[in-house]
N, C-alpha and C positions, 0 to 999 in steps of 0.2 A: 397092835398099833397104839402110839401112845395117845395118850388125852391132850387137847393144846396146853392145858398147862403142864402135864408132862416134859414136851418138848421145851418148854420156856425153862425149866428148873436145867434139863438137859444141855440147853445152851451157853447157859449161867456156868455151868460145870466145867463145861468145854473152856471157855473161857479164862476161867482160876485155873483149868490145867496147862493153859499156854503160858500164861503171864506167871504165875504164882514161881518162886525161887526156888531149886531146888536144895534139899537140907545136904547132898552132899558137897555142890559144886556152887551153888550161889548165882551159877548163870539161867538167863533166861530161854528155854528151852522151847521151837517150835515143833509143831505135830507135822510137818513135813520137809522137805528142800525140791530144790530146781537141778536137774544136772542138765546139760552143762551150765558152769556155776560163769558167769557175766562173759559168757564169748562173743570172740571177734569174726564176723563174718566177711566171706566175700560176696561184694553185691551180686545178686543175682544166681546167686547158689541156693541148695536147698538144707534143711536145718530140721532138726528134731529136737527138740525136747522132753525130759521126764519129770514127772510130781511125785514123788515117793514119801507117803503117808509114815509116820512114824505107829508102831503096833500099840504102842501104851494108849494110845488117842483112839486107835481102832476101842480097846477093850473097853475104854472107860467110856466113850460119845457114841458106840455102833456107826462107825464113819469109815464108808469107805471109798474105794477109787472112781465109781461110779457115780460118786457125787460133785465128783473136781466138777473145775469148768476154768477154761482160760479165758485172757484177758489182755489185748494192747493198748496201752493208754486208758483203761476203764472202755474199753470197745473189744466185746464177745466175740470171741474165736468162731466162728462155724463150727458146729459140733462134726463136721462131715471130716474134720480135720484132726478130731480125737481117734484118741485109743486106746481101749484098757488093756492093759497089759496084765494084768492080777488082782487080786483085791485091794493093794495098798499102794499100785503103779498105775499111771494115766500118761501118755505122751500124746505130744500136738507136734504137727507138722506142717511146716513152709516152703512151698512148692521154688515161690521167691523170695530174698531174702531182701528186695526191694522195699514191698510194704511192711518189714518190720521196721519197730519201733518202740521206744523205750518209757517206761517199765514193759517186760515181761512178767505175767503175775498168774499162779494157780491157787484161787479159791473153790471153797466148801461150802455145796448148797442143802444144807441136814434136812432133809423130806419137804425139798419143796418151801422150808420156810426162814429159814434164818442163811443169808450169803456169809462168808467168813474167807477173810484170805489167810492161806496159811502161806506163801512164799513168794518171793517176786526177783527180779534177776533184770540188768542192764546190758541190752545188747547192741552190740559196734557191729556197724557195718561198711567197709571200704573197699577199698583196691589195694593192692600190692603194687610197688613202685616200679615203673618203668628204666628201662636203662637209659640215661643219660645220651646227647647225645650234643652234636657241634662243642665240643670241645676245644678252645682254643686259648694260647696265652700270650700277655706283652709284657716288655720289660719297658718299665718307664724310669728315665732318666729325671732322679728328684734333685740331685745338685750334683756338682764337679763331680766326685767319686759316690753315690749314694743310687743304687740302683732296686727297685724292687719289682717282681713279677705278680702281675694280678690273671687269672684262669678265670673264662665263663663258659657255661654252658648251658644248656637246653632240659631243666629236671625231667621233664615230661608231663604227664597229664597229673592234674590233680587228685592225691588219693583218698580224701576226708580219714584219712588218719596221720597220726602220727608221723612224719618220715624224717628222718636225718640223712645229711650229706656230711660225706667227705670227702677232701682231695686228698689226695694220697700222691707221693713223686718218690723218686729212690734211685739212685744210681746203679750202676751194674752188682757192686758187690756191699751197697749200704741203703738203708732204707731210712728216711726222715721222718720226725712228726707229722702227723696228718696237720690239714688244715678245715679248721672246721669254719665253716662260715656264721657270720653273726646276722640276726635279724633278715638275713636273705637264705633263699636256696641254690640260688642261680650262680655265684662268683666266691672266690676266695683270695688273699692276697698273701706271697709268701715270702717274707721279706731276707729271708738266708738266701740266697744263690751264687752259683758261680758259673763265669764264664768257660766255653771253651772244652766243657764236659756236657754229655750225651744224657740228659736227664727223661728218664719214662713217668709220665703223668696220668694220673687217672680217677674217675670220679666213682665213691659208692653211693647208693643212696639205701637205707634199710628201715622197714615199720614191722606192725606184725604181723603182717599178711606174708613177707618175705623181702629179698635182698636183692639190689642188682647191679652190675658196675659197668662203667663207658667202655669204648675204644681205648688204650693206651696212646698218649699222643709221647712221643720219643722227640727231643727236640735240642739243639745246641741253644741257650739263653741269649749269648750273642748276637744270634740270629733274629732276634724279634723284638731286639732295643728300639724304642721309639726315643730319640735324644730331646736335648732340650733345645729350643730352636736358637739359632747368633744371638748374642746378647751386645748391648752399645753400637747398636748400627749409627750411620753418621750419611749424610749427604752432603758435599761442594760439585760446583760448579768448576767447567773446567776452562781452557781456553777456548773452546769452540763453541758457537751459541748453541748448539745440537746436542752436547755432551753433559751430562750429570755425575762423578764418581760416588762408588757406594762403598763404605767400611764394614768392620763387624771383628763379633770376636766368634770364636766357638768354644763352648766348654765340655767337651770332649778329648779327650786326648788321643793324638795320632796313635801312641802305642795299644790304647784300646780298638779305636776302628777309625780309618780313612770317612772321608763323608763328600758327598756332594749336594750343590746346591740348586735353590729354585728360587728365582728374584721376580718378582710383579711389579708393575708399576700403571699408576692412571694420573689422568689428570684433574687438580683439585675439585671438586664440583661436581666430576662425572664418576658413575657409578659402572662404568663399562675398564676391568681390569684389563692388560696386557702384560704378557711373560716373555722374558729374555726368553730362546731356543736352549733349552737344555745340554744341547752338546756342549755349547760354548760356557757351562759351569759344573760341568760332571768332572771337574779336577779339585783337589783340595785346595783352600786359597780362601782370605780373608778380606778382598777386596773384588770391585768390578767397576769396569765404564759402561754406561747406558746410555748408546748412539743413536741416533736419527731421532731425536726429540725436538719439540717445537719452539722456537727461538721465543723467550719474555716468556716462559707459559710455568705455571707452578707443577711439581709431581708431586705425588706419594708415592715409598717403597716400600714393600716388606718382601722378606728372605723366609725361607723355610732349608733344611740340610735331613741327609737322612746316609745310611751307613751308603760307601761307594759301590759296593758292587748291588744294590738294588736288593737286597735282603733287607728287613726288617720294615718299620714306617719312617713315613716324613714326619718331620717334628712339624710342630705349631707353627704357625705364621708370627714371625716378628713382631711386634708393634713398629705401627709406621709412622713412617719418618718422610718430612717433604724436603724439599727445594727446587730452588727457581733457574731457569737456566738466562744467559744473558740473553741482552737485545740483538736484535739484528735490523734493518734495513726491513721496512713495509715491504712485502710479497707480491703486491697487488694493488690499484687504485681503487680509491674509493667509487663506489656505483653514484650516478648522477646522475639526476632530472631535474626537471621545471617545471614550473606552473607560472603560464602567461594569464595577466590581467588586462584584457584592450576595455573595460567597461568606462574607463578616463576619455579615451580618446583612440580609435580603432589604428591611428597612423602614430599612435607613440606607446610601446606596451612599456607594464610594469613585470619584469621576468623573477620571478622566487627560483631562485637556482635551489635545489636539495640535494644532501647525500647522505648515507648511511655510514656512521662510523664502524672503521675496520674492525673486525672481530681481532681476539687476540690473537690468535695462531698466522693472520695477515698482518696487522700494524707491526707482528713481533718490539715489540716496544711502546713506549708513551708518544702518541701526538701530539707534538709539540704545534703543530700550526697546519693550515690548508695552506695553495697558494694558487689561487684561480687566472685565467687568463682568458680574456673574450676579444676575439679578431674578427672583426666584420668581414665576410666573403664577398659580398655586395660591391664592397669600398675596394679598392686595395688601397688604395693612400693614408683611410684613416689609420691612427698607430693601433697598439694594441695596448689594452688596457690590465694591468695587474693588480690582484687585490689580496691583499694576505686578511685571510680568517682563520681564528679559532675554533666558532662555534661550526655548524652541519649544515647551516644556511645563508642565503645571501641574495639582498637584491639588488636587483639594476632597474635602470629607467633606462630605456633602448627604443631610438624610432623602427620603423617595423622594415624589416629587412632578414637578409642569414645571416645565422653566428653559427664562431667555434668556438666551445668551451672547455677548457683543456683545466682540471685537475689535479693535484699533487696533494701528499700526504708524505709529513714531513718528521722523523722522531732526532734523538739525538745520533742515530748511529748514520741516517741517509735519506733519502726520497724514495717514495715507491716510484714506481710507473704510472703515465698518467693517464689520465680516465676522460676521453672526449666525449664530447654532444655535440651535435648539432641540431641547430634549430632554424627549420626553416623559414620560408617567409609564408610557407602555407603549407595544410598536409593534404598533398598530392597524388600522394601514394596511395597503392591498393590497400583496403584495408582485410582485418583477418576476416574470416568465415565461420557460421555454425558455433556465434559463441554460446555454453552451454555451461552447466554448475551442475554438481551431485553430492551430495555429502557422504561423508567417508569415516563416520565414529566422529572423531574431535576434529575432523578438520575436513576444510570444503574444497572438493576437487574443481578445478576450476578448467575447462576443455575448447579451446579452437580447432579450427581448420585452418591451414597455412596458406598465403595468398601464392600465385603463381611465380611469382618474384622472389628472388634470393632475398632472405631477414639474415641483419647480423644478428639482433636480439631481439624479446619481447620488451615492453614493461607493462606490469600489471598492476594497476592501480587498483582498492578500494578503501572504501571509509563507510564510517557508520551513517545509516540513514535519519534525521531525529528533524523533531517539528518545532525543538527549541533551542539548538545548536546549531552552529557549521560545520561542515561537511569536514572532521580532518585526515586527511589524505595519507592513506599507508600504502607503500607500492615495492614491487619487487621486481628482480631482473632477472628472465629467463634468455639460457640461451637460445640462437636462432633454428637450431635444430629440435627444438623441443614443441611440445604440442599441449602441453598439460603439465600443471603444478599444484598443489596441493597451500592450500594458507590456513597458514596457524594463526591462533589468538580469533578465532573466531568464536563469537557468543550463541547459545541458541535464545531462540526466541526474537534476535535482532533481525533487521532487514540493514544487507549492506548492499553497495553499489559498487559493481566490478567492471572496469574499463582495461582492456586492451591497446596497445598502440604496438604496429611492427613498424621495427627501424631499421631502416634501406643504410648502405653505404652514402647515399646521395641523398638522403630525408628522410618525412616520416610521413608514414599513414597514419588515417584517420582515426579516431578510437570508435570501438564496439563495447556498448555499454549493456548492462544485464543485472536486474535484481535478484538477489536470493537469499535464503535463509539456509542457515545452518542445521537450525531444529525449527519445528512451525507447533503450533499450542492453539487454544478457540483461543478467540478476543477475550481480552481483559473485559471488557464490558460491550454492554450492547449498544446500537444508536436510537439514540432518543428524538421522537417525530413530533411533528407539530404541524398543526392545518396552516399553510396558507391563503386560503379561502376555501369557503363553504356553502355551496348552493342549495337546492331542494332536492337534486339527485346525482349531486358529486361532490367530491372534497378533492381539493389538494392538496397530497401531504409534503414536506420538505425536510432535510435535517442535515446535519453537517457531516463529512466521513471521519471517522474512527482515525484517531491521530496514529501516527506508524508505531509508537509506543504501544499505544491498545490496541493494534490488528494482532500483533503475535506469529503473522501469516499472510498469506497474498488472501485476500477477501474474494473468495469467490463467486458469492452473489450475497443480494440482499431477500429478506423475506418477509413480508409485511401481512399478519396476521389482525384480522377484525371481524368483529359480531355487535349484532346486537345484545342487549340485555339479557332475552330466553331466543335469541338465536342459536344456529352452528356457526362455528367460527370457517371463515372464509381465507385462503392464503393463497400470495402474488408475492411471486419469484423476482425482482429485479434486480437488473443489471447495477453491477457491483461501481460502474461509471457515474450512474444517475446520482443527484440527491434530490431529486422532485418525482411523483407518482401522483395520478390523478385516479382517484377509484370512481368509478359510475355503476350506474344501477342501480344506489343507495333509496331506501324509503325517506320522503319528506318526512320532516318531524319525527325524528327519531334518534337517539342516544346511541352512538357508537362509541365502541372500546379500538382500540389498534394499539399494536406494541410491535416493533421490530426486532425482525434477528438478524444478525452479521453471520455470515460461516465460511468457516478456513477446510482445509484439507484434514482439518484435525480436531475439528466440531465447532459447534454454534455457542453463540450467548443472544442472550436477549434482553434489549433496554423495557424501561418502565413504560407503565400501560396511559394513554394520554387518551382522554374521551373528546367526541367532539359531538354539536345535535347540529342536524341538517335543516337547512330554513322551511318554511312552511313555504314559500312562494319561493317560486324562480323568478331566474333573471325575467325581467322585465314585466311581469306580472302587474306589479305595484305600480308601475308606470299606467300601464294599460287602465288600471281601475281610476288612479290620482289623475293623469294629465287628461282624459275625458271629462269627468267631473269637475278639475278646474277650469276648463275649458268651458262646463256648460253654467259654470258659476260665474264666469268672467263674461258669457253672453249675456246671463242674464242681467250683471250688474249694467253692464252698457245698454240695451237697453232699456233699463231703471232710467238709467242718465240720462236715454235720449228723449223719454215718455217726461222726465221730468224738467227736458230744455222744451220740449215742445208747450206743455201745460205750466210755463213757469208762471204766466201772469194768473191763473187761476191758483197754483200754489201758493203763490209771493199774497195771494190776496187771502186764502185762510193760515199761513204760517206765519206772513211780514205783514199786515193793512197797513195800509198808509194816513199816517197819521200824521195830519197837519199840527202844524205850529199856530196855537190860535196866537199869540205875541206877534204874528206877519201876516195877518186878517187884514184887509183894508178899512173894517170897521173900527181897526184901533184910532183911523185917523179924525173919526167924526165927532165933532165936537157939537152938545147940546145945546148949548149956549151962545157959538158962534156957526150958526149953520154955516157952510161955505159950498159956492155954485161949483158944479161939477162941467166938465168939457167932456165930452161925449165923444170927440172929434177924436181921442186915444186912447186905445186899453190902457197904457202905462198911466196917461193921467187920471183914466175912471179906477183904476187900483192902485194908486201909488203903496208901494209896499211899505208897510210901521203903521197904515195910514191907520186901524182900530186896534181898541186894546181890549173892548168885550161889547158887548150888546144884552141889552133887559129887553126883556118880556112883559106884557103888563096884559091881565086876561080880561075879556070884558063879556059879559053874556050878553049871549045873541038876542035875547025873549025882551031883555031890557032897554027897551027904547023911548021911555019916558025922561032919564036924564038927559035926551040927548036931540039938538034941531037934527031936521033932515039936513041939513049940510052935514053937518058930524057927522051923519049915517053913509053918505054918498060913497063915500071911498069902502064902508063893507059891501055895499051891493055891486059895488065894481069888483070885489074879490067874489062873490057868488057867482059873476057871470065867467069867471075866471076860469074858477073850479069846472064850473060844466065844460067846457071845454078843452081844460087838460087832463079830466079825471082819465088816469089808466095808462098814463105815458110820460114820457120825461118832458120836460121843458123845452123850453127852446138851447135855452144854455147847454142841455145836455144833461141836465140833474135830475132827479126824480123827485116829487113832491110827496108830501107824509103819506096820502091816501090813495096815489097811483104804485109806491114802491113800498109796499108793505116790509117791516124786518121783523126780527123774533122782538119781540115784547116781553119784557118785564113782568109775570103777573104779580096782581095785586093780592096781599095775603089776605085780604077778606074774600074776594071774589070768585080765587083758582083759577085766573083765568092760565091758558097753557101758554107755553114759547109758542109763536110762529116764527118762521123763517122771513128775512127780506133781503133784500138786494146788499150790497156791504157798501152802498155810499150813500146816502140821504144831503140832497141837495136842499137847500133852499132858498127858493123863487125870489127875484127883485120884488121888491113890493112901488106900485106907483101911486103916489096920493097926491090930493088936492092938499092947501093947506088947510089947517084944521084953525077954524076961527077967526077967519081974515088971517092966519100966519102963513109966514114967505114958506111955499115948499121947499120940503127936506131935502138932502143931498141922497142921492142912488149910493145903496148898499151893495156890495157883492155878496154871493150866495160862498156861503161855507160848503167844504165837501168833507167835515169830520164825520169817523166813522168810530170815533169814542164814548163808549157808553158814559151816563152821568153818574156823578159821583153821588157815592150814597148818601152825602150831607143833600144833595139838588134833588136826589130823587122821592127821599123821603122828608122835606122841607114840610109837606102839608104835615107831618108830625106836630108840627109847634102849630098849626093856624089856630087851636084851640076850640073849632066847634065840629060836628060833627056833619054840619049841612054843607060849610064849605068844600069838606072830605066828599061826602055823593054830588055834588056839581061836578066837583074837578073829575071824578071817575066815570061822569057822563063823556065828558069832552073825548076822554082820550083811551077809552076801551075799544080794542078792536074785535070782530069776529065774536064779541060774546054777545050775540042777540039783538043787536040794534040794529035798527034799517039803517041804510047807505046812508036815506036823505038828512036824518038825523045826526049824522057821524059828519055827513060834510058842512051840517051846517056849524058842528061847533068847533071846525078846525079854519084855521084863519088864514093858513100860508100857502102859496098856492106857486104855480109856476107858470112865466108867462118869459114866451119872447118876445124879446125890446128890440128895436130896431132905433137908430137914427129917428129915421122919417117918420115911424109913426109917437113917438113919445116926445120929441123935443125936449125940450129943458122941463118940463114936466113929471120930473119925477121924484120922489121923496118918500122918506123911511118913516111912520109915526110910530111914535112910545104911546102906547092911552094908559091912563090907568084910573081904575073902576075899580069901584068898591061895591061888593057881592049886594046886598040887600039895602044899603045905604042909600038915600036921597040928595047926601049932600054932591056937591060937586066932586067930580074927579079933580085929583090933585088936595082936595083939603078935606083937616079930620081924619083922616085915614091911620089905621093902629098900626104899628109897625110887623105884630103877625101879620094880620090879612096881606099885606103888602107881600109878605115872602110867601104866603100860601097863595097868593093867585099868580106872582110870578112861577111859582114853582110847577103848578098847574099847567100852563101854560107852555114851556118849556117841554113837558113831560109827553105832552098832545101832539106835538107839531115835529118830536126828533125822537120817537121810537125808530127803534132797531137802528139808532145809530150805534157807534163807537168811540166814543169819545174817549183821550186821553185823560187818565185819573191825572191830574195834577191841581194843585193846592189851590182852593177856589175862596180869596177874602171874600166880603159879604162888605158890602160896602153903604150899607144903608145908616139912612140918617135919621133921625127923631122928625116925627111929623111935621111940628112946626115950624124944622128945618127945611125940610123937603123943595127942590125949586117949583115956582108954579106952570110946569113946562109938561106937557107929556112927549114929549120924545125919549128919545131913547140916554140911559145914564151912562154916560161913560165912567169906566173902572180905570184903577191907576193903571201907568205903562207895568206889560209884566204880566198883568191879571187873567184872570182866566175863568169866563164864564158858558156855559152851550151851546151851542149855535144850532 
């Protein structure tokens, strides 16, 4: 065995021996071959092959047959499929010849290590060509004299090889060039022929698999001419309105072959041909009449011809040619209806006469005019009225009664026949039965039942249904035998409205009206809801119906879908009638969703989602709570009102006091200087009203009775006995005196004393005195009933007195409750209350001013300083009219310098106007 690098030098070797030139021949020489060398197989056959080693590569490589190996396509043979034949032969074999494929290749595998091809070969695998079969041929007529034969047939199945066709033809005692076909297998075209001779035709087809040839077809060329079809065909009109004549030429000659012909004809616009009868053109001839055609109506012609005795083909159809035949005389009137308008006035209609203009094959000609005529049956006397129209409609204004409307349709050649109505004065008549609609592809079958009564006709009206248009009226006329019609021009997806009417010889019936669609689709959209109101545990929802545009379809209910928030949604089917639905059972206070659906025969839609929240309180609830509570607010208020008409004079007295006018005091009127006698004998004259305009106070101490004779003194011991008598109760007048009607007091900021409460009017007592000093007594004062506290210049007056002994006198006088005996309190108050009578006082009565000076000797009335005078007035005042109320109003001071002073103690009058305490 060799070394590996043995074998590598060995390979190297093998190698220069294949490739390397040789010195005799210069060609490149291999160490083996293939036999057989690139063959053609039959598919599915079986196949061998051999590799035959050349001996010179044996001697020089040690290589031999046992080392082949095959190879398709670089994809290894099965060795189960070798076979050595010798040391320098190897064949492979192919059971099928199917899965061969090319290259075929035998290489050299030298011990396992180095592969080498030494040969390779290309192998074909096909079929052998079938025999031809349907062989046939025509002769086509290319101009006047120019005839050529084309042959087809049937090659067979496909061979993936190679195949050639011929046609081959030959007369009895001569044989032609073949005809080889170009670019095709199937046809050949052979433009030598002759007529009137017996020619045998026949196909080969040959590859190299093998060879095969047709049936012979034997055939006269005459026989199988296809001509060329009339040429300059022409159409007129003839005399009859019925008749068309048709021309032509043919380019065929008689002495070649006779021919007969084949004429169609239709009418412009329609694609439904008609043919003359054959017999009547199975003769030679260059012209024809074409009878029983439609008067005014346009044709088309075309001619085809082909040999007479029915051998060979028809030629081609013509090119077509029209015309028009003449007018004749309308066939038939036009159909006519009405449409009555009584909404004017029910005893005078407006009548829409209609009609349909005549189709052409009826008008046969141009309408020239209508010519209507309407005769009252009612009447006979009235005339009858004519109306010439153009257009297809016509009104009248007609009081309400029967007509006869009688029709005509007018061209240049005649009048039709006329087309009557009648219209009654009411439809009386039976009407139809069981009307019903079904759709039928593109058009909607429309079905009655026939009433028991002979109908001369129907009419059937219908129009589009629309929610923004009027209704316009399409309608048709069935005869009275008929039970059902079919209407074109219908839409889907519309809703129309189909009316019936049967018409009697003697009137009409009623109409039978009936919606339907064509096609039906879900709603364009859905209906959109909205609450009409909303309770605590219902809502009402409302919404408008889906306009006939947007049903699409008859609505067969409605479906109203709602939830709460993280509710299940709840759904209520309503009648497709309704647009209001009331939902109950809802939770107060609570966010609902609802959205509705529409649904047809052909599905639903659904409008947008509308929420609504449910009241927290029902009806009347709020009432319940509100008209109680106002009610017990309106009691209480009343009685407020009534507690506060009852208690008004105790209100009026701490909200309103009554406060006098001191300017209308009778004191205003008392003059100092001129005492004047008072009359007893009348209130009005003992108060004349303006009579005072103020009153002074003048203090005098009690202890001090050296200044003074016991006359002076007389009239205070008549006020001590006063006091003991009235202490603790009003007067006789009715007033209260300082120290029986105690009020709140003023305290004094030195002393603290506290408020007391008193009575809210402080009267004070007439006073009665003797004269003082031999003088005429005084005139009688009226008692004041102010309830005005003093003003704070009067109350604190002792401010300016200047000493401080005057200040503790005056705060003896007139403290109350702070600590002092009664008897001490009454003695140092002065005013007192006493009832006067007529009889007991007489003209006895009088008001004294005194005035006393605190620790002085001199006489009252002289020397006296101008403070002390306002501090013992003030004093004074302050003692005798607590807890009154006196109005603040502007208090002059009207004092005068000493030596001015009059020498009078009465009392001072202030100017009119003024205003001093009472």
């Amino acid at each position: 065995m060799f070394s590996r690098w043995n074998w590598v030098a060995c390979g190297f070797c093998l190698v220069l021996n294949i490739c390397s030139p040789d010195a005799s021949s210069g060609l490149v020489q291999s160490c083996g071959h293939i036999i057989p060398e690139s063959p053609v197989l039959a598919l599915g056959s079986n196949f061998t092959a051999l590799c035959i080693l050349n001996e010179s590569c044996l001697d020089f490589g040690n290589i031999y047959a046992s080392q082949i190996i095959w190879k398709i396509k670089n994809r290894l043979v099965p060795k189960e499929q070798y076979r050595e034949i010798n040391r320098t032969v190897s064949s492979v074999t192919f059971n099928d010849t199917s899965s061969l494929a090319t290259p075929l290749t035998c290489n050299i595998l030298a011990d396992g290590q180095i592969e080498q091809n030494i040969y390779g070969i290309t192998v074909t695998v096909g079929l052998a060509p079938e025999k031809p079969k349907n062989l046939s041929c025509i002769v086509h007529q290319v101009s006047r004299f120019t005839y050529v034969m084309t042959c087809t047939w049937n090659p067979g199945r496909h061979t993936f090889l190679d195949t050639q066709f011929r046609l081959r033809y030959s007369w009895p005692e001569e044989i032609f060039p073949d005809c080889i076909p170009k670019d095709v297998n199937n046809s050949c075209t052979i433009t030598d022929i002759q007529f009137f001779v017996n020619t045998e035709i026949w196909v080969e087809a040959t590859n190299a698999l093998g060879k095969a040839e047709s049936d012979p077809l034997v055939v006269d060329p005459i026989d199988i001419v296809k001509p060329l079809s009339p040429q300059n065909v022409s159409v007129s009109s003839g005399i009859l309105p019925t008749v068309l004549k048709l021309s032509w030429e043919n380019w065929i000659s008689d002495a070649v072959m006779t021919l007969k012909f084949n004429i169609r004809y239709r009418i412009v616009g329609d694609t439904n041909w008609m043919e003359v009868p054959s017999e009547d053109t199975a003769s030679p001839r260059t012209s024809f009449s074409v009878q029983g055609l439609r008067p005014y109506t346009e044709y088309a012609f075309s001619i085809r011809c082909m040999k007479e005795d029915g051998e060979g083909y028809w030629s081609d159809w013509s090119e077509e040619k029209t015309g028009i035949t003449p007018e004749d005389q309308p066939s038939k009137g036009p159909p006519i209806w009405r449409i009555i308008d009584t909404s004017h006035s029910p005893a005078f209609w407006t009548v829409h006469l209609i009609w349909k203009a005549l189709k052409p094959f009826e008008a046969n000609g141009v309408i020239l005019q209508y010519e209507v005529t309407v005769r009252d049956k009612s009447s006979l006397s009235c005339p009858v009225k004519k109306y010439n129209v153009t257009s297809t409609n016509h009104t009248l204004q007609l009081p309400e009664g029967t007509y006869e409307v009688t029709l005509i349709a007018r061209n240049s050649v005649g009048a039709s026949p006329p087309s009557v109505l009648l219209i009654p004065a009411s439809n009386s008549k039976a009407p139809v039965k069981n009307l019903r609609t079904l759709p039928k592809h593109d058009k909607l079958w429309v079905g009655w039942t026939a009433p028991n009564s002979y109908v001369l006709k129907y009419v059937i009206e219908w129009c589009l249904v629309s929610s923004s248009s009027d209704c316009i009226i399409e309608w048709q006329i069935a005869l009275g035998d008929v039970q059902g019609i079919d209407l074109k021009g219908i839409k889907p997806f519309k809703c129309y409205l189909i009316t019936v009417y049967p018409l009697y010889a003697d009137g009409q019936g009623s109409g039978q009206s009936v919606k339907a669609y064509l096609k039906q689709d879900r709603p364009s959209k859905g209906p959109t809801v909205q609450t009409k109101k909303v309770g605590k545990a219902e809502a009402v929802l409302t919404w408008n119906h889906l306009t006939v545009e947007e049903q699409n379809g008859f609505i067969r209910n409605y479906t109203i879908l709602y939830k709460t928030i993280d509710g299940n949604e709840t759904v209520v089917t309503v009648d497709p009638s309704k647009t209001e639905y009331t939902l109950s059972s809802l939770t107060s206070d609570t966010l609902y969703t609802v959205r509705m659906m529409a649904s047809t025969d052909n599905g639903s839609r659904t409008g947008p989602d509308f929420t609504f929240t449910t009241q927290k309180f029902g009806k009347g609830e709020i009432e319940a709570i509100v008209v109680p509570v106002c009610l017990a607010f309106l009691l209480i208020v009343l009685l407020g009102v009534l507690f506060c008409f009852n208690k008004r004079d105790l209100i009026k007295k701490h909200i309103w006091p009554i406060v006098p006018d001191p300017s209308k005091s009778n004191i205003a009127q008392w003059s100092p200087q001129v005492p004047a006698k008072h009359n007893f004998n009348s209130k009005d004259q003992m108060y004349p009203e303006g009579s005072f305009t103020d009153v002074s106070v003048v203090e005098i101490e009690a202890d001090d009775k050296k200044s003074f004779s016991e006359q002076d003194l007389k009239p205070f011991d008549l006020l001590k006995k006063e006091k003991s008598t009235s202490e603790g109760h009003s007067s006789g007048i009715g007033g209260s005196s300082c120290m029986s009607s105690p009020r709140q007091s003023v305290s004094d900021s030195d002393e603290g004393e506290t408020t007391q409460n008193t009575s809210s009017t402080v009267q004070y007592s007439t006073v009665v005195l003797n004269g003082y000093r031999d003088q005429t007594p005084l005139q009688v004062f009226s008692r004041s009933e102010s309830t005005q506290p003093l003003l704070d210049s009067e109350e604190r007056s002792e401010d300016h007195s200047g000493g401080a002994d005057s200040t503790a006198q005056r705060q003896q006088y007139f403290r109350q409750n702070g600590g002092q005996d009664e008897t001490n309190t009454d003695r140092l108050c002065f005013e007192g209350t006493k009832q006067i009578t007529h009889a007991d006082e007489g003209d006895l009565v009088g008001f004294v001013q005194l005035q006393i000076s605190g620790q002085s000797s001199q006489p009252l009335g002289f020397g006296m300083e101008k403070n002390t005078q306002e501090a013992a007035l003030s004093s004074v005042l302050q003692t005798c009219t607590e807890g009154q109320t006196v109005r603040p109003e502007t208090v002059e001071e009207n004092l005068l310098p000493v030596d001015e002073m009059p020498k009078s103690y009465l009392p001072q009058t202030v100017r009119q106007g003024g205003y001093m305490p009472q």
